[in-house]
N, C-alpha and C positions, 0 to 999 in steps of 0.2 A: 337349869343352869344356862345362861347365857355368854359364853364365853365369845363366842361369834360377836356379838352386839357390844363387849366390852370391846375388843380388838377396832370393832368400827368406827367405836367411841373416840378413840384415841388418833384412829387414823383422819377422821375429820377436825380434831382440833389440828392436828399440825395441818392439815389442810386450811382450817381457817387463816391460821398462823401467817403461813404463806400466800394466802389470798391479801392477808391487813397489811404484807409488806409489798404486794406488786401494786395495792391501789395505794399505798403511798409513793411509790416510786414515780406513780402515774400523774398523782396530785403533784408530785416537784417538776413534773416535765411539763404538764399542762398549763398549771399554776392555775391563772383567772380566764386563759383566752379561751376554754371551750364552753361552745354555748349552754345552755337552759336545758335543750332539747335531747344533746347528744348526752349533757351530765346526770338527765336522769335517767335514762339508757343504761349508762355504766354501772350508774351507785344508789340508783333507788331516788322515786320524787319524795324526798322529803318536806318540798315546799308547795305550796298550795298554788293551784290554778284561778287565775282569776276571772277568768273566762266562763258564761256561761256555761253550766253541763247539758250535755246533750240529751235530749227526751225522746226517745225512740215508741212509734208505736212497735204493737208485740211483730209484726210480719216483719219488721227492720230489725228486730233483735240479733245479735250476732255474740257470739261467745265469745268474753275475751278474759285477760289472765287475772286467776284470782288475787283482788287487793289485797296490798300488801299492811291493810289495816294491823297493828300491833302484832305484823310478822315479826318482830325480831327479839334476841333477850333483853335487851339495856328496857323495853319500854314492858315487857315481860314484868320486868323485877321492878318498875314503877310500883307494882301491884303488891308488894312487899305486906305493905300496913292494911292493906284493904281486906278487911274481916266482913263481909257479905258475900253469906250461902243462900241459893235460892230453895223455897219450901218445897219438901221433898215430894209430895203428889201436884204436880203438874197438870192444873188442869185447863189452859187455853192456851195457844201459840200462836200468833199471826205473823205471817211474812209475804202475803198476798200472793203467794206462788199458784193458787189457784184463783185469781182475781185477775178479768182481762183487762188489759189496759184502757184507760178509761172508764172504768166502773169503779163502781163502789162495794165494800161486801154486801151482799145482801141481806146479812142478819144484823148490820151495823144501820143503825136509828142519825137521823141530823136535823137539824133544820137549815143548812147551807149548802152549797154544791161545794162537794168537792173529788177527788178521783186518784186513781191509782195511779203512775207514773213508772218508767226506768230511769235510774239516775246509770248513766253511764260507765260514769267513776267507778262504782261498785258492783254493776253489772247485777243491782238487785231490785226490785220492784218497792217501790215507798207511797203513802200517801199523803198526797200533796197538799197543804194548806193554808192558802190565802187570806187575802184580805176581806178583812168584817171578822163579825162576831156568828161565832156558831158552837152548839154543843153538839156534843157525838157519844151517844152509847151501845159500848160493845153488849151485845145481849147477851153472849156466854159469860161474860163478867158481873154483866148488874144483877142479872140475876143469881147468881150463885157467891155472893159475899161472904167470904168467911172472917167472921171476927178478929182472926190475924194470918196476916197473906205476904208475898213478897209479890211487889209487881217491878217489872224490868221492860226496857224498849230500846232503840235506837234513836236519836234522832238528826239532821244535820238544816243548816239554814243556808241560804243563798246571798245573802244580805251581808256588807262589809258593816264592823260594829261602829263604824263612827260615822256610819250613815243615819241621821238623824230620821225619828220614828217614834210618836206620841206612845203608841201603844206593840209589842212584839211579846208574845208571851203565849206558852200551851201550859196547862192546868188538870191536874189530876184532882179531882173533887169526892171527897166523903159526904153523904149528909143524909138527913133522918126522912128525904125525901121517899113515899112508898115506890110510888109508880114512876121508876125511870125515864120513860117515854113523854112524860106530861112536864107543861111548862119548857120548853125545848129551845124557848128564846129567853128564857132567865135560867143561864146555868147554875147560879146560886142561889135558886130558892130552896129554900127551907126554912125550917127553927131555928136547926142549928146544924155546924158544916164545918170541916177542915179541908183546906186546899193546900197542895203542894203546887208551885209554879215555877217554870225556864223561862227568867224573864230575860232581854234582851230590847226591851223600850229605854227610850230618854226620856221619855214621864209617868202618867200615868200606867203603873203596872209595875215600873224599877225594871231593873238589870241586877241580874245575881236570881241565887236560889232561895226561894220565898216559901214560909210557911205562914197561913193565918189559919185562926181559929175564932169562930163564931158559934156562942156558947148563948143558952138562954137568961144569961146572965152577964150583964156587960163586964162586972169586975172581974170575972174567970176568962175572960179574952184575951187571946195572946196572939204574939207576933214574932217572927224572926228571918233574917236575913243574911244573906251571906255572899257576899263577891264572890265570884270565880271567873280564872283567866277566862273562858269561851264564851262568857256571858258577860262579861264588863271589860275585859280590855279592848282599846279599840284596835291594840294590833291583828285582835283575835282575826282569824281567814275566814270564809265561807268554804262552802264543802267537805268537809271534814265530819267525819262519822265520829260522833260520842253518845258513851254509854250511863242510860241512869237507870238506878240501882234503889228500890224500895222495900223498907219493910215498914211493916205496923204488927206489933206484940204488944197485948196489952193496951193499954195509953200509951205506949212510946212508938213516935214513928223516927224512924232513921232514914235519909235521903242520900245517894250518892250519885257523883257527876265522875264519870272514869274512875281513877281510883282514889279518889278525896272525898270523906265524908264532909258535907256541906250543911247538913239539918241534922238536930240528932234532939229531938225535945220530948223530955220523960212526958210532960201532961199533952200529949198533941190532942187526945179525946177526953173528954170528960167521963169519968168512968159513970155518972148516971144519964147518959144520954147515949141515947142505942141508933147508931148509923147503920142506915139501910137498902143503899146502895152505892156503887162508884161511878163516875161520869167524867167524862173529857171535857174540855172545853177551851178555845182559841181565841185570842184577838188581836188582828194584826191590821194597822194603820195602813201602809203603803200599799197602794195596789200592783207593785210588780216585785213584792217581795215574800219570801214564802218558810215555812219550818214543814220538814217531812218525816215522817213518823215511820218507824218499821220492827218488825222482830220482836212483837210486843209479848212478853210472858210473866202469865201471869198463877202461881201457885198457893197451896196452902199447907197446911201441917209445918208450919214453923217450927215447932218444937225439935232445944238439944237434945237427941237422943244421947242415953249414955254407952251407948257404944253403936257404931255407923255398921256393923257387921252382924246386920239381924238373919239368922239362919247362914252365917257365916258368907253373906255376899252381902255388898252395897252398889246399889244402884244409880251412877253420882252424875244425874242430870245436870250438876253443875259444872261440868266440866263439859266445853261447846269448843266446836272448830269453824274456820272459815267454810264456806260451802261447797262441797268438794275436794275438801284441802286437808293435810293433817297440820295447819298450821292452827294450835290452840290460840283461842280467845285473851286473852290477859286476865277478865274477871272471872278466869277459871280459877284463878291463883288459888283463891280462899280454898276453894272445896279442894285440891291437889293438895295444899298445907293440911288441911284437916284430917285427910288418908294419912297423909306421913306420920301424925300425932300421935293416930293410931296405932300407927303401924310398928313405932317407936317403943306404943307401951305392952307389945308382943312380940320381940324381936325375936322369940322359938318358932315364931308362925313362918308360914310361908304363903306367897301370895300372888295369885294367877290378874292380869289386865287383861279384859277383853274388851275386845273393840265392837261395837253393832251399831247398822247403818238404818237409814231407813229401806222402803223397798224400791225406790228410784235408781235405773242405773243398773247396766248388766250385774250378773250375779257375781260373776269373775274378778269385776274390775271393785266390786262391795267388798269381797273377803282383803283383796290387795289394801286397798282404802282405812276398813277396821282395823288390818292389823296395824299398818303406820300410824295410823291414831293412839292403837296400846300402846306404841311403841314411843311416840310424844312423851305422855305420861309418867311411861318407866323411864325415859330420861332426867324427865324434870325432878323425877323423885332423886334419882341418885346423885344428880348433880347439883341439885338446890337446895335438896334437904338431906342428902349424904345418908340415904336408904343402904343398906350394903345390897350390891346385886344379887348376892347369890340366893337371897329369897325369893326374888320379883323373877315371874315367867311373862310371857304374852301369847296372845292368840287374838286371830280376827274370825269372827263368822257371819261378816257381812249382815243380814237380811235374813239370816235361818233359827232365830230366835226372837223374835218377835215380841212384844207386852200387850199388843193388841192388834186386830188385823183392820179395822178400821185406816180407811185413805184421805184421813181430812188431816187439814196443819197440823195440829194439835197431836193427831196420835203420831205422828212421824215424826214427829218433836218426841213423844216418848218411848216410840225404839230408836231414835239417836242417842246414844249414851254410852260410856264406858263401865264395866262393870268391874267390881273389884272382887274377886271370890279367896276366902280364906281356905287352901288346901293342905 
C-alpha cells in the first residue's frame, strides 16, 4: 500500500497549483522588461542559444545541472501516439562515457577524422562530425546483425537550417556488403542496400527523413520522404537534443524523429535479398558546421511477446532517465503504456516497481536514486493511465542486483532498468 505516496501525490499538485499562480502573478508584474538571462533563471530556457556550445576538454570538465531535456509532462504527453518499444535483449550501448576526449572508440572503424567532444548544454560526451564524406562502422553492431533489430541514438546539429549547405545529412545503411571494413570511402557499395537518412542539406541529399532502397532490380526500387520540423524548417534552432527511433521487422522498417513517425514502408528489404551488415555514414558541405551523435542503442528480439510478465517480472529496458536524474526520457512512454495494458488485463494482480542503477556512484546515493526512478513510474502509471494505487508498490536496490557484472557501456546500460515483478 502506498498511502504515504498517495498523500504526497496530492500535496504536490496543490503545490504546483500555487507555484502556476505566483509565476503568473510574476509574468503580470514583469510583463516583457526582464531580460533573457534572469527569465530563464526563473522559468526554464525554453528557447534556444545561439551561441556557440562550449567544448571542454575532459580536465575542464565541471558538473553541472542535469538538462532539462523533456523534463516536464505537457512534452511527456507529446509522446502519447508514439508506439516504439525498444528489442528486449540489448545488445550494444554507447554514450562515450568511457571514451577520452579527443579520441575515437577504439573498436569503431572510419575512414575520416573525427572525435569525441563535450557538448556543454548537456553536459554529455558526443561524437563530433564534420565536413567531407566519411563511413563509420560500429564493430559490435556490424558484426552481430540481427535480421530484425531496433536501433536508437541521439543526435543534435550546430548549424541554423536556413543556412545554406549543398550536402548535411547522417545515414544508417543496410547492405549485402560481407566485410564491413572494406570499401570505407563508398559507403554504399554493394548489390543492393537500404539507407535511412537525417537530412538537413539544400541539395544534394534533401532535408526531411529519407528512406531509399537499392534492389538488384531497378523496378523494385523505392523511395520516400518526409519533412520534419528539425530537419526542414528554417526556424528550426541548433542545439537541441533529438531523438531517432528505428526498427526493422521483417521487410518493414519504421523511422522515428521524437515522437512522430516519419518513415514507416512495409517493402523497405526485399524479402530475397539478405543484408549483411549496418554501417553509418555522413556528408557534410560546410566546414565549420557539424551533426553530433550520442547514446546510440542498439537491440534485438523484436518480437510481441504475449504477455511482458515472463516468470512473473518484466525487465523494461525501455524505460530510460536523464543521467543521474529520475527525470524519465519521453520515449519511455511506449513501454510505460505497455505495463499499464498489461496490467489492466490482471487488475487481481499486484505489482512491485524496482528501480536498479548501474554500479557508478556510492552505494547509498544508488538505492536513493532507484527507488525515485520506481517511483517516476508508479506515478505516471496512476496518473496517466489511472492504474489504481493500491496494487502498485516500489523499491530501489541501487547496484545489488545486477544482470551482468561486466564494466563496459553496454552492460551498464543493462542493469539500468526498472523492473516490473508480479507479486
Amino acid at each position: 500500500m502506498l498511502t504515504a505516496f498517495n498523500g504526497q501525490a496530492q500535496f504536490f499538485k496543490k503545490l504546483k497549483k500555487k507555484i502556476d499562480q505566483k509565476v503568473q502573478q510574476t509574468e503580470n508584474k514583469i510583463e516583457n522588461k526582464i531580460d533573457k538571462g534572469v527569465d530563464d533563471l526563473l522559468f526554464g530556457n525554453d528557447s534556444v542559444n545561439d551561441a556557440t556550445p562550449i567544448v571542454k576538454e575532459e580536465s575542464e570538465m565541471v558538473e553541472s545541472k542535469d538538462s532539462m531535456y523533456y523534463d516536464n509532462q505537457s512534452t511527456f504527453k507529446t509522446y502519447s501516439k508514439f508506439d516504439f518499444t525498444p528489442g528486449e535483449n540489448l545488445l550494444y550501448f554507447e554514450d562515450f562515457s568511457n571514451v577520452l576526449i579527443g579520441d575515437f572508440p577504439t573498436s569503431w572503424h572510419t575512414n575520416a577524422g573525427t572525435e569525441v567532444v563535450k557538448l556543454e548544454e548537456f553536459n554529455e560526451k558526443w561524437l563530433k562530425i564534420g565536413a567531407g564524406s566519411r563511413t563509420i562502422v560500429i564493430s559490435e553492431i556490424a558484426n552481430n546483425l540481427q535480421s530484425d533489430f531496433t536501433l536508437e541514438f541521439d543526435f543534435v546539429y550546430d548549424f541554423k537550417m536556413d543556412e545554406y549547405a549543398f550536402k548535411r545529412h547522417f545515414d544508417v545503411i543496410l547492405s549485402d556488403l560481407e566485410d564491413p571494413y572494406s570499401y570505407l570511402s563508398k559507403p554504399y557499395k554493394g548489390n543492393f542496400y537500404t539507407y535511412l537518412r537525417i537530412g538537413a542539406g539544400s541539395g544534394g541529399g534533401g532535408k526531411g527523413a529519407i528512406l531509399y532502397k537499392k534492389t538488384t532490380s531497378r523496378s523494385t526500387d523505392a523511395s520516400t520522404k518526409q519533412p520534419h520540423a528539425v530537419l526542414s524548417n528554417k526556424t528550426a534552432q541548433p542545439y537541441q537534443k533529438h531523438h531517432v527511433s528505428i526498427v526493422k521487422k521483417d521487410s518493414r522498417i519504421k523511422m522515428y524523429i521524437n515522437s512522430e513517425k516519419v518513415i514507416d514502408m512495409t517493402q523497405a528489404v526485399q524479402p530475397d535479398e539478405l543484408y549483411q551488415t549496418i554501417r553509418f555514414a555522413s556528408n557534410v558541405s560546410p566546414a565549420n558546421q557539424h551533426f553530433y551523435i550520442s547514446n546510440i542503442k542498439y537491440a534485438g528480439q523484436v518480437e510481441i511477446p504475449t504477455s511482458l510478465f515472463h516468470n512473473d517480472s518484466y525487465q523494461a529496458h525501455g524505460i530510460t532517465f536523464q543521467s543521474g536524474s529520475a527525470s524519465l526520457n519521453p520515449e519511455s512512454y511506449a513501454t510505460i503504456k505497455a505495463i499499464a495494458r498489461e496490467i489492466e488485463k490482471n487488475p487481481e494482480n499486484s505489482y512491485q516497481i524496482i528501480g536498479h542503477t548501474d554500479s557508478d556512484g556510492e552505494y547509498d546515493d544508488n538505492i536513493t536514486l532507484s527507488r525515485k526512478r520506481a517511483e517516476s513510474v508508479y506515478n505516471v502509471l496512476i496518473n496517466d493511465f489511472n492504474i489504481t494505487p493500491d496494487i502498485l508498490s516500489i523499491d530501489g536496490v541501487g547496484d545489488a542486483q545486477p544482470l551482468t557484472n561486466e564494466t563496459t557501456a553496454t552492460a551498464k546500460a543493462i542493469n539500468r532498468r526498472v523492473e516490473i515483478r508480479k507479486i
